[in-house]
py3Dmol code that shows the C-alpha trace and the ligand (Angstrom):
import py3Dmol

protein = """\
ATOM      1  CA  UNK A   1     -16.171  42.339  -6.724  1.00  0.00           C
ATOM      2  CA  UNK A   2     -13.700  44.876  -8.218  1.00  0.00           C
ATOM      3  CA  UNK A   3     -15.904  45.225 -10.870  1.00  0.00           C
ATOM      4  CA  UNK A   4     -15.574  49.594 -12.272  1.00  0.00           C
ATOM      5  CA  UNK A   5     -12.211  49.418 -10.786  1.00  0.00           C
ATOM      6  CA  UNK A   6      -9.066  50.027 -12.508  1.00  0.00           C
ATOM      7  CA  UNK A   7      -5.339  48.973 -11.246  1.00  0.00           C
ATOM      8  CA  UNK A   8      -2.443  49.908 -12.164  1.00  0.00           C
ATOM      9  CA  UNK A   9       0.076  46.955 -11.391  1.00  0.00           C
ATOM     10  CA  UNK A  10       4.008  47.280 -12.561  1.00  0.00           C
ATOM     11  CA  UNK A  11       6.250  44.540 -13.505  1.00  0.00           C
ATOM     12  CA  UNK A  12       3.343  42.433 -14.615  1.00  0.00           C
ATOM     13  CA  UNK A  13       4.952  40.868 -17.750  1.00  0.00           C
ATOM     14  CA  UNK A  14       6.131  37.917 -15.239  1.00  0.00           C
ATOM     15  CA  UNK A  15       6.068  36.258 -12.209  1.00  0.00           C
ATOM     16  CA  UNK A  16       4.454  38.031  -9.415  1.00  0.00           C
ATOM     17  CA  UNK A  17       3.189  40.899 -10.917  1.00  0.00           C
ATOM     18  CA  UNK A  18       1.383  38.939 -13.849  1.00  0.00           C
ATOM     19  CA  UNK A  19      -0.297  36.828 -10.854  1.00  0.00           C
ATOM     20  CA  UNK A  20      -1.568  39.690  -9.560  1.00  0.00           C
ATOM     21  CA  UNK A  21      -3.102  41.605 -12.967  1.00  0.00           C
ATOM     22  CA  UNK A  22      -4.188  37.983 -13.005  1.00  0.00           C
ATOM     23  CA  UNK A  23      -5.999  37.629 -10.223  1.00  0.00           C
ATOM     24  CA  UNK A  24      -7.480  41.276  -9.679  1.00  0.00           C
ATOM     25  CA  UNK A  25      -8.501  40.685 -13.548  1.00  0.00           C
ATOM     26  CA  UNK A  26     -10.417  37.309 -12.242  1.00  0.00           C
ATOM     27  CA  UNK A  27     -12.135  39.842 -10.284  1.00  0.00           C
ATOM     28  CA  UNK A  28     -13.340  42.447 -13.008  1.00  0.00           C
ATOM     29  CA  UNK A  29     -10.785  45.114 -12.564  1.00  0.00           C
ATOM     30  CA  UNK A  30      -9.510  47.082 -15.586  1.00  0.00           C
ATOM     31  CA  UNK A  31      -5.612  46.407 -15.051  1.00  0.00           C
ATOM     32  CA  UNK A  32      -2.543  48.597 -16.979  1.00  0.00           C
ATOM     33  CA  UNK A  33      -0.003  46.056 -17.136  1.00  0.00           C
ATOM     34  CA  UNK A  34       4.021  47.561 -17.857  1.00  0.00           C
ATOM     35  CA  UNK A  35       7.602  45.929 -17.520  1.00  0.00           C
ATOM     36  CA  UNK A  36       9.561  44.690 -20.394  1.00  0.00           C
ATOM     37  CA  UNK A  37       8.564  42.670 -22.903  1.00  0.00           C
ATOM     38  CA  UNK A  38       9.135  41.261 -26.354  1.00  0.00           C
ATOM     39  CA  UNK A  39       6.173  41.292 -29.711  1.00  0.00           C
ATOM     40  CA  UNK A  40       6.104  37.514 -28.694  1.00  0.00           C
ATOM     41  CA  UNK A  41       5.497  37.619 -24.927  1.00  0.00           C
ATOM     42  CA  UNK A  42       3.307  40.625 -25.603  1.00  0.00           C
ATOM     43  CA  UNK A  43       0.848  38.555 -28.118  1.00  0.00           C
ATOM     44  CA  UNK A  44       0.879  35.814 -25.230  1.00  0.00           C
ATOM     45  CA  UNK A  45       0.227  38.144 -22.494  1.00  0.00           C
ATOM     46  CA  UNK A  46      -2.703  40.455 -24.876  1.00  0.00           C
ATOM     47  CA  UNK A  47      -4.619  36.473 -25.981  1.00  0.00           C
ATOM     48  CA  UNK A  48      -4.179  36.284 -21.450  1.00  0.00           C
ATOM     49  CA  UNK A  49      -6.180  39.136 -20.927  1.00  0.00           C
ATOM     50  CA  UNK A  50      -8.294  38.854 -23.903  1.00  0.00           C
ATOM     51  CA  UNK A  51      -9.937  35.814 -21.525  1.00  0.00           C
ATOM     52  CA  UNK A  52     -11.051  37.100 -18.194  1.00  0.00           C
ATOM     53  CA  UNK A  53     -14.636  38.840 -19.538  1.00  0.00           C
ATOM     54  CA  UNK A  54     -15.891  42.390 -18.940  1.00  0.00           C
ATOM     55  CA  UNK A  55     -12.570  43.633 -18.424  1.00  0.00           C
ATOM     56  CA  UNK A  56     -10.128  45.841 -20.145  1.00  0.00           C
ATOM     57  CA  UNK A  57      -6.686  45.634 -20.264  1.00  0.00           C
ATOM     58  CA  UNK A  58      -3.567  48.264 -21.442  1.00  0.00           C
ATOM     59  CA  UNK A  59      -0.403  47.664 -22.150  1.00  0.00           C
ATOM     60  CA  UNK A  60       1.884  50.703 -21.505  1.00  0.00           C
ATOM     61  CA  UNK A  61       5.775  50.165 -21.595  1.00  0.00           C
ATOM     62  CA  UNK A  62       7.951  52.162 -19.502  1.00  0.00           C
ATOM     63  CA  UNK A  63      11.691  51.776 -17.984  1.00  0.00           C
ATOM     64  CA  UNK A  64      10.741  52.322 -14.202  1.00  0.00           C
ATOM     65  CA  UNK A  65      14.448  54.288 -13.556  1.00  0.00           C
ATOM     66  CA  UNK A  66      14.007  56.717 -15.991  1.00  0.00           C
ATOM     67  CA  UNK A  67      11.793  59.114 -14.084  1.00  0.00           C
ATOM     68  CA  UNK A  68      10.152  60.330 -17.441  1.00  0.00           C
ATOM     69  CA  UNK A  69       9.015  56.828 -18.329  1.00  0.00           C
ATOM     70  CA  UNK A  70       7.817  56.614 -15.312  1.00  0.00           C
ATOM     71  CA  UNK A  71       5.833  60.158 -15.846  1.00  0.00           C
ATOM     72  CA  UNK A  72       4.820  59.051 -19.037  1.00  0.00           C
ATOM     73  CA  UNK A  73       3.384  56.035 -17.329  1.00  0.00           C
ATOM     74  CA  UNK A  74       1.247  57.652 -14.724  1.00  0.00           C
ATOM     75  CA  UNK A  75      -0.156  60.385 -17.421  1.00  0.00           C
ATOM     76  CA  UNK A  76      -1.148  57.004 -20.595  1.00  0.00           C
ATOM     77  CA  UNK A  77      -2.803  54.947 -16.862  1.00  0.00           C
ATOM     78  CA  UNK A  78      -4.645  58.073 -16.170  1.00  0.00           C
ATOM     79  CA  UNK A  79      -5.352  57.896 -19.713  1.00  0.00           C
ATOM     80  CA  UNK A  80      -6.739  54.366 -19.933  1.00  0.00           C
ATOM     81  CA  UNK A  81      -9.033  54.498 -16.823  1.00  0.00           C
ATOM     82  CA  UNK A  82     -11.929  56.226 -17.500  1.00  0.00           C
ATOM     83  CA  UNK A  83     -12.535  56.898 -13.869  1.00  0.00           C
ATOM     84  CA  UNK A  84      -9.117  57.002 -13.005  1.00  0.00           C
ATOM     85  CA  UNK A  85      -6.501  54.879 -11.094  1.00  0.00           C
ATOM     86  CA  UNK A  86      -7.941  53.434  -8.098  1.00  0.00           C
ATOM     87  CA  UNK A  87      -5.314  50.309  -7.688  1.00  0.00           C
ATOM     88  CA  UNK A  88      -1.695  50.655  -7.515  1.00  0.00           C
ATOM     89  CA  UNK A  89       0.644  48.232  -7.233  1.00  0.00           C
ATOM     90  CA  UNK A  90       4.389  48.751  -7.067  1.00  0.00           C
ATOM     91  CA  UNK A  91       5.699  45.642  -8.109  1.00  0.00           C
ATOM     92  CA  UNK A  92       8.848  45.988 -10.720  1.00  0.00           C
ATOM     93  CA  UNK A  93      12.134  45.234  -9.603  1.00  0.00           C
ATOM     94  CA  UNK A  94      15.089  42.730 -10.026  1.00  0.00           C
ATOM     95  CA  UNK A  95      17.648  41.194  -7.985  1.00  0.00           C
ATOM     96  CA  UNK A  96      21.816  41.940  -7.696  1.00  0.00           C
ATOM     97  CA  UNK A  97      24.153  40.093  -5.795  1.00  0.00           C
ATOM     98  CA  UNK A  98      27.349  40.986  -4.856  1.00  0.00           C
ATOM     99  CA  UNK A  99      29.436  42.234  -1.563  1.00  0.00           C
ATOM    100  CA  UNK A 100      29.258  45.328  -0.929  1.00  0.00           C
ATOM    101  CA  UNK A 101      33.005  46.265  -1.730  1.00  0.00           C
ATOM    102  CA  UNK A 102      32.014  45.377  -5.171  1.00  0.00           C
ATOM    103  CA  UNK A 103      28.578  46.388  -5.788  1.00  0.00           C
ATOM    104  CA  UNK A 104      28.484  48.620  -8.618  1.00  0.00           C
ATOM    105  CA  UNK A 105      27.072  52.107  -8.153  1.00  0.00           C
ATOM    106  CA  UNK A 106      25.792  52.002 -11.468  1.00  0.00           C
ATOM    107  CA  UNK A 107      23.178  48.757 -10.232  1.00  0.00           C
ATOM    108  CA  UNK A 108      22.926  50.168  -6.883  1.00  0.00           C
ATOM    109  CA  UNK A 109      21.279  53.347  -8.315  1.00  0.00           C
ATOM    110  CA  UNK A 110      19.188  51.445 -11.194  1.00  0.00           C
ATOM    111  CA  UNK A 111      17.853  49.559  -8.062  1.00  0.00           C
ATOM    112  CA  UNK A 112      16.794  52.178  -5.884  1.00  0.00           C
ATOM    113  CA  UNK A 113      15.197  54.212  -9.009  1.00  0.00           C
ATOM    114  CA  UNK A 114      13.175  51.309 -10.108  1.00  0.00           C
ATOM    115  CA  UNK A 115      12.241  49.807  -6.472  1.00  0.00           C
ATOM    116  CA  UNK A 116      11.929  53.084  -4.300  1.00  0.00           C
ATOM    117  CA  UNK A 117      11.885  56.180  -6.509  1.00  0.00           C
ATOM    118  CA  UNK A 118       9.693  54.930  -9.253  1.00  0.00           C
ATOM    119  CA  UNK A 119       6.866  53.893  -6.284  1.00  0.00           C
ATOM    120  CA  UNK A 120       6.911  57.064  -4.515  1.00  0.00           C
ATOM    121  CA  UNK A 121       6.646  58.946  -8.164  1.00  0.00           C
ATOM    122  CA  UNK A 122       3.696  56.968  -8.964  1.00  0.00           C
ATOM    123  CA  UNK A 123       2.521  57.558  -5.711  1.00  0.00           C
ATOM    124  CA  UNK A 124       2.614  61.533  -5.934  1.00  0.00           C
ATOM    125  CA  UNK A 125       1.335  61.416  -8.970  1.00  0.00           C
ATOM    126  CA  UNK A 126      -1.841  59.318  -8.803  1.00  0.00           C
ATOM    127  CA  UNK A 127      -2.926  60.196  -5.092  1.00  0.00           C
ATOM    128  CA  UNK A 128      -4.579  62.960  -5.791  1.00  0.00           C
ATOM    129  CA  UNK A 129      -7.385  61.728  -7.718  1.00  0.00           C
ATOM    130  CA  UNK A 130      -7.789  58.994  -5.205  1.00  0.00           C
ATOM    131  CA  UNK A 131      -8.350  61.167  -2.294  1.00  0.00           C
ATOM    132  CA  UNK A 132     -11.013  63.731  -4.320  1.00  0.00           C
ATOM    133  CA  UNK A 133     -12.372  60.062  -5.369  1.00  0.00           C
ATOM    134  CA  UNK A 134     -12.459  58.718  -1.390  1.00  0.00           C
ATOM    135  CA  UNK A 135     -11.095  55.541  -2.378  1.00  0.00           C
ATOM    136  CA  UNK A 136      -8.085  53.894  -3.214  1.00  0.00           C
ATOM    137  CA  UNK A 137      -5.101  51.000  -2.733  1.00  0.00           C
ATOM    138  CA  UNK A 138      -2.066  51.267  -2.987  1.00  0.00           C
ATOM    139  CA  UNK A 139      -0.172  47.586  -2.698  1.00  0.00           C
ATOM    140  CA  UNK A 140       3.797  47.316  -2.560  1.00  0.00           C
ATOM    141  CA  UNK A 141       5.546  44.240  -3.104  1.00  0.00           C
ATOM    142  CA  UNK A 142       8.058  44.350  -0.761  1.00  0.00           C
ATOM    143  CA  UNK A 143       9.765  41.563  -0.195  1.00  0.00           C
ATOM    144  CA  UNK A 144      10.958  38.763   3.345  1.00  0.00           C
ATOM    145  CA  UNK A 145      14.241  41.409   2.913  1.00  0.00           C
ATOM    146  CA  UNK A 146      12.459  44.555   3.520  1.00  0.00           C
ATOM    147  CA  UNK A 147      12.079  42.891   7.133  1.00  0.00           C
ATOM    148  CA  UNK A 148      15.464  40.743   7.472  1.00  0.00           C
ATOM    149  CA  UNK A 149      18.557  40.974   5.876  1.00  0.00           C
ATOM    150  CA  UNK A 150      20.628  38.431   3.799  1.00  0.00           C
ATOM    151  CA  UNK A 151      24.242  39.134   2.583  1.00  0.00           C
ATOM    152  CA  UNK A 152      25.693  40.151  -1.018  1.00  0.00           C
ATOM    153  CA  UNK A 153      22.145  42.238  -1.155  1.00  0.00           C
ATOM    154  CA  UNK A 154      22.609  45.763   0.240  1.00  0.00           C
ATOM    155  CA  UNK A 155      20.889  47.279  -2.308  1.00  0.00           C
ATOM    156  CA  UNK A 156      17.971  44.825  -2.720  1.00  0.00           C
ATOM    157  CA  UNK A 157      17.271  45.021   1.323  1.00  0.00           C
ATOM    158  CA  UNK A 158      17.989  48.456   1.511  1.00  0.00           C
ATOM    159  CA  UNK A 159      15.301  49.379  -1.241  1.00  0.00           C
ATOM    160  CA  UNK A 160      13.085  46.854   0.221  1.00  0.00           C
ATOM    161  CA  UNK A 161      13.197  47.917   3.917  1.00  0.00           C
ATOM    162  CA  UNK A 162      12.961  51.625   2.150  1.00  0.00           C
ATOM    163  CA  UNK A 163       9.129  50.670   1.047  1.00  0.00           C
ATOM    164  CA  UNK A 164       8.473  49.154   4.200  1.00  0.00           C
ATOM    165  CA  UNK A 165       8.781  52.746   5.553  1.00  0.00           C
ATOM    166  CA  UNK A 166       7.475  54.461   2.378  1.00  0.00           C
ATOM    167  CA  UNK A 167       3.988  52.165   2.861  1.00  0.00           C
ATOM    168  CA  UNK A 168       3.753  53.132   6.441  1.00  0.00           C
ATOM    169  CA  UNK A 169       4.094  57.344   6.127  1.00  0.00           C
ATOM    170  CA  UNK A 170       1.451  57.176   3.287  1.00  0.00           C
ATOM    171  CA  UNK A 171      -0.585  54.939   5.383  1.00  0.00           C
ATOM    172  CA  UNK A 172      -0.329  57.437   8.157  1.00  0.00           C
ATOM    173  CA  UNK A 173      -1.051  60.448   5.361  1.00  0.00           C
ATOM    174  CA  UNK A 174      -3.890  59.145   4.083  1.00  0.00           C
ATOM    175  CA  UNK A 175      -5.386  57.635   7.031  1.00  0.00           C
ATOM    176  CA  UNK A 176      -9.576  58.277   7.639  1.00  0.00           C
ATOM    177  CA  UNK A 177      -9.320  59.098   3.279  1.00  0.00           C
ATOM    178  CA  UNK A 178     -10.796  55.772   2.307  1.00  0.00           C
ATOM    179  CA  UNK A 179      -7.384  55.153   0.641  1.00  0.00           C
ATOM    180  CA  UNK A 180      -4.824  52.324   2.096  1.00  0.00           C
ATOM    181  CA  UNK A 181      -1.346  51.904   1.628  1.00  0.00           C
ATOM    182  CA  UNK A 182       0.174  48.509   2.641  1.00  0.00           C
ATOM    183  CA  UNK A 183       2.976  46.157   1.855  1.00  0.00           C
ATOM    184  CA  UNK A 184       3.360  42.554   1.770  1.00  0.00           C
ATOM    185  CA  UNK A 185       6.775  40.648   1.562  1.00  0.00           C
ATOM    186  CA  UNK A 186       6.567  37.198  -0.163  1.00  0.00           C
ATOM    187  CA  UNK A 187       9.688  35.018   0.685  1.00  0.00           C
ATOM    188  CA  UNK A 188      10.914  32.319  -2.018  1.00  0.00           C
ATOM    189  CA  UNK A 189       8.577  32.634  -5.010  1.00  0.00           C
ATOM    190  CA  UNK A 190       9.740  30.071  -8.281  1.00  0.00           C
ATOM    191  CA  UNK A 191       9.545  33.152 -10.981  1.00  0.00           C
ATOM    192  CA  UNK A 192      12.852  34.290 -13.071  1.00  0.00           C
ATOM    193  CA  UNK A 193      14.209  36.576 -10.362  1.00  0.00           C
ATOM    194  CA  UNK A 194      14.740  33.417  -8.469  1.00  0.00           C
ATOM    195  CA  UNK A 195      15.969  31.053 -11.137  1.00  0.00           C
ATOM    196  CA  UNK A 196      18.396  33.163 -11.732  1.00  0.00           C
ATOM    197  CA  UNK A 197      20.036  32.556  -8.153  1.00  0.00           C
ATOM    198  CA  UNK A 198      19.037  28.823  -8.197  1.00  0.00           C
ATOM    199  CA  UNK A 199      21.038  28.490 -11.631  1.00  0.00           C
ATOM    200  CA  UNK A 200      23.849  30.259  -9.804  1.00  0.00           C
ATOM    201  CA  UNK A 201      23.610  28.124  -6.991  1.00  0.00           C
ATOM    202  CA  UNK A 202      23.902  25.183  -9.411  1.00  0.00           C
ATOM    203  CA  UNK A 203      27.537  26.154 -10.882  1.00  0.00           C
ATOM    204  CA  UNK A 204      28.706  27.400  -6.978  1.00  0.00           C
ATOM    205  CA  UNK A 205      27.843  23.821  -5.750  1.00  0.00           C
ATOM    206  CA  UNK A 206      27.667  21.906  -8.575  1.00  0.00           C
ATOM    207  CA  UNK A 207      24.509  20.498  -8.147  1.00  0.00           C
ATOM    208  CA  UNK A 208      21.164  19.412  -9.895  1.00  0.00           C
ATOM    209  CA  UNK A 209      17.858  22.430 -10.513  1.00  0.00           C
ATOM    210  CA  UNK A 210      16.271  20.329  -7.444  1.00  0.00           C
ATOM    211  CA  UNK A 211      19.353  20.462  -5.380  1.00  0.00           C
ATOM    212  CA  UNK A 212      20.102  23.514  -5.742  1.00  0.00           C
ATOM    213  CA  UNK A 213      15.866  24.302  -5.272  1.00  0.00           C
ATOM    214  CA  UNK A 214      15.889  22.770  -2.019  1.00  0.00           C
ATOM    215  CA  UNK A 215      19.341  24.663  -0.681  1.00  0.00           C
ATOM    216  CA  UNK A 216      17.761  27.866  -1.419  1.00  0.00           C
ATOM    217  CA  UNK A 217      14.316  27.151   0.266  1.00  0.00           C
ATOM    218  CA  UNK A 218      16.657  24.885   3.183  1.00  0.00           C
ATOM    219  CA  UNK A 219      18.706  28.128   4.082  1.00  0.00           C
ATOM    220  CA  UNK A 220      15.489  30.503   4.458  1.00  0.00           C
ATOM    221  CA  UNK A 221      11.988  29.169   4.737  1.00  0.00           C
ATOM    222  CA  UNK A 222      10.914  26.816   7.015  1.00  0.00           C
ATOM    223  CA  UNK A 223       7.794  25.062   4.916  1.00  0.00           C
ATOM    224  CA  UNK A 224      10.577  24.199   2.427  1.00  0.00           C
ATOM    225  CA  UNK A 225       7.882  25.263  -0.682  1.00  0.00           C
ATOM    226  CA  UNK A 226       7.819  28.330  -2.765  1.00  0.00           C
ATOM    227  CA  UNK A 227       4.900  31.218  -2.489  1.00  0.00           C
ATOM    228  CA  UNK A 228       2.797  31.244  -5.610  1.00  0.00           C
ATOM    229  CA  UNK A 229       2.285  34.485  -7.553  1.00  0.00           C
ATOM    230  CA  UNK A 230      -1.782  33.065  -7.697  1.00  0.00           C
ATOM    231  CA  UNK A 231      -1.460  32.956  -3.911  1.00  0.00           C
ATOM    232  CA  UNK A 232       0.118  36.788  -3.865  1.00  0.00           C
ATOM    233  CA  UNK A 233      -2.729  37.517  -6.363  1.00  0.00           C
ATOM    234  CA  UNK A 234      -5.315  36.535  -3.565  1.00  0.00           C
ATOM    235  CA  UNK A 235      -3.464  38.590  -0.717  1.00  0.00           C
ATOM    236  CA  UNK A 236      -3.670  41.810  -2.895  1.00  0.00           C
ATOM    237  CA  UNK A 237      -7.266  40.683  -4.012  1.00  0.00           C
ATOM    238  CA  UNK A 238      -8.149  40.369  -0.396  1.00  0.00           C
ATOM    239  CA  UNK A 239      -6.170  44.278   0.579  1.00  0.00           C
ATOM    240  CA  UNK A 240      -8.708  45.478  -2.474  1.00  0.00           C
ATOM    241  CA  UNK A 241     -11.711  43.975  -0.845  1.00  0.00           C
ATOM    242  CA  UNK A 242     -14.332  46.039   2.166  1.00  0.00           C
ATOM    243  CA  UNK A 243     -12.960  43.692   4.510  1.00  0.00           C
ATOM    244  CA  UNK A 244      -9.432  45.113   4.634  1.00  0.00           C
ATOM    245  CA  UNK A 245     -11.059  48.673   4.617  1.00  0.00           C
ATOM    246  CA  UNK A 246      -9.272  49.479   8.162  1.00  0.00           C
ATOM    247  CA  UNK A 247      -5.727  47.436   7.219  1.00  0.00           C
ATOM    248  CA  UNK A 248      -3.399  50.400   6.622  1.00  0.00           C
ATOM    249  CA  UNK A 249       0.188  50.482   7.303  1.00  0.00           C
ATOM    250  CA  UNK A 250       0.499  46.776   7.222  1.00  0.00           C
ATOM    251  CA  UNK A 251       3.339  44.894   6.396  1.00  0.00           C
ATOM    252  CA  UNK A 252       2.197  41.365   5.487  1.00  0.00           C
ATOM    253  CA  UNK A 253       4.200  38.460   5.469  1.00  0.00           C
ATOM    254  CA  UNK A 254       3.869  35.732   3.093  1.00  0.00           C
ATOM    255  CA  UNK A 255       6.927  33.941   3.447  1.00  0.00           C
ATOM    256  CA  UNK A 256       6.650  30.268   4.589  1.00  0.00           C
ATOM    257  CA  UNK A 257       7.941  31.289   8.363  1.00  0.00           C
ATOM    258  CA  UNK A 258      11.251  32.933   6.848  1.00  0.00           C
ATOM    259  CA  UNK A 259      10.843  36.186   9.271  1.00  0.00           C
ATOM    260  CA  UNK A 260       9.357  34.097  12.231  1.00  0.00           C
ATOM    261  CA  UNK A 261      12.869  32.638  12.747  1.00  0.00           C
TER     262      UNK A 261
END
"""
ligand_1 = """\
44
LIG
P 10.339 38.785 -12.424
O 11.739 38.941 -12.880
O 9.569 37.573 -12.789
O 9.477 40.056 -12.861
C 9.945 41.364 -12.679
C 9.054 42.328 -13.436
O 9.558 43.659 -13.221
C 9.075 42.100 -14.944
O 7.797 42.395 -15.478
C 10.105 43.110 -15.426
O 9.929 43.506 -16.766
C 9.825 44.259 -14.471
N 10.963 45.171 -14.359
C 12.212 44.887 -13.906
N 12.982 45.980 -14.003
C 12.206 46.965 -14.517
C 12.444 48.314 -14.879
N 13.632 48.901 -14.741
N 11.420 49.025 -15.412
C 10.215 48.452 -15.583
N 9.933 47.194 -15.267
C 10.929 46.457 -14.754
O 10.446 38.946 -10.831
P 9.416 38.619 -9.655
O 10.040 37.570 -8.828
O 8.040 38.442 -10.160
O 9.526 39.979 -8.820
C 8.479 40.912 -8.703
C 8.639 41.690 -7.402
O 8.535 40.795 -6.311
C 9.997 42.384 -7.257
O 9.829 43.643 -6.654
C 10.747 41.452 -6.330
O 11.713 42.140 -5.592
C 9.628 40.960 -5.447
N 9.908 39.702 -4.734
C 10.210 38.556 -5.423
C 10.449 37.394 -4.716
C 10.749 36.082 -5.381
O 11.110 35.139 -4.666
N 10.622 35.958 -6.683
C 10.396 37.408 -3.317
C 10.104 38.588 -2.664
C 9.858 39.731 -3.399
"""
view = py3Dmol.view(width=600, height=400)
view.addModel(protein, "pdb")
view.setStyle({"model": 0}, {"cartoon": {"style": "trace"}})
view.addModel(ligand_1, "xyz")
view.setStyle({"model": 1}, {"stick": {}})
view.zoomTo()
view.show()
């Protein structure tokens, strides 16, 4: 159905972000997937591609807080669609915990360049096309902490709730242009963001990978079972499709019941 399309999807070397080139691949878009990788995960991910038919797929690198990356990144998409970006999703980021008394300004910065700047850069740049074109998506992966808070993550929620707000004053600016901008907010999803707090929760408590599994899911989301990043695939499929044509401004929750609480 998204067949002559082409997306541009960031942080799609793992987790979420690869379930979503995934999916809107599975649909017979031409995807530019970015975010780091290594020759070995890069032959892995090229063979991936290589199998959904008709479609083609770039890989561009690019460090999403260095703002000429990030220019660089925009200019080689442009580059690779021959009818030009109609897809964009603003996926990249990563996780860092710590109070705030102690949260390094350093991370704090690298956070909001990669999660916040880097979107609304991409943004700017590729816009323009879209509108002269009439149509266009743009799909931020926000996150259950762009709508709630949790502690030891002021940068993480404050980034998050920032594209919350970013996806709604581009929804309102390009409202009636046959371009959307919405968000949607996954809550626990098993990728290596999260391991990364499960393993930590594993030397705090000293406690097995399924302990420490079902204390994270326990203290947040009610249906006790992670979000897939197929099932996040078929959410931004869906925001790509005729049917969402009005949905603009939304943010979506896909989160288990974490924010209904
Ligand atoms: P992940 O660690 O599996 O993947 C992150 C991706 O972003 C990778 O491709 C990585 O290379 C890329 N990336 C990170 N920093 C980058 C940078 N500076 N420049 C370029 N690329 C960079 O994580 P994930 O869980 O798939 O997270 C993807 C998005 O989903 C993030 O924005 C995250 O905040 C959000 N999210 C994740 C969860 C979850 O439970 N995993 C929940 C809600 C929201």
């Amino acid at each position: 159905a998204l067949t002559g399309r082409c997306a541009l999807v960031t942080g799609s070397t793992s987790g979420i972000g690869l379930g979503i080139a995934r999916a809107l691949a599975n649909s017979g878009c031409d995807v530019v997937y970015t975010g780091f990788a290594d020759d070995k995960l890069l032959t892995k991910l090229q063979d991936d591609f290589r199998s959904y038919t008709g479609i083609k797929a770039t890989y561009i690198p690019a460090d999403l807080t260095s703002t000429a990356d990030v220019e660089r990144l925009c200019a080689e998409a442009r580059g690779h669609c021959t009818d030009g970006v109609d897809i964009i999703v603003n996926n990249a980021g990563f996780q860092h915990t710590s109070p705030i008394e102690s949260f390094p300004l350093a991370t704090w910065d690298a956070m909001m360049a990669a999660m916040l700047t880097a979107p609304f850069l991409i943004i700017q740049h590729l816009l323009p096309a879209m509108r002269t074109k009439g149509w266009g998506r743009i799909i931020n992966i926000s996150s259950a902490h762009g709508v709630v808070a949790s502690v030891e993550k002021c940068a993480y929620v404050s980034a998050k709730h920032g594209i919350n707000g970013l996806t709604k004053v581009v929804a309102l600016e390009t409202a009636g242009s046959g371009v959307t901008c919405n968000a949607v907010c996954p809550g626990w999803v098993l990728t290596p963001l999260v391991e990364k707090q499960i393993r930590q929760l594993m030397k705090d408590h000293s406690i097995t990978w399924e302990d420490a599994q079902t204390m994270l899911l326990s203290n947040k989301q009610p249906s006790k079972g992670f979000v897939t990043p197929e099932q996040i695939g078929n959410v931004v499929t869906f925001l790509c499709s005729q049917a969402a044509n009005q949905m603009t401004g939304s943010i979506l929750s896909i989160d288990g019941g974490w924010t209904a609480q």
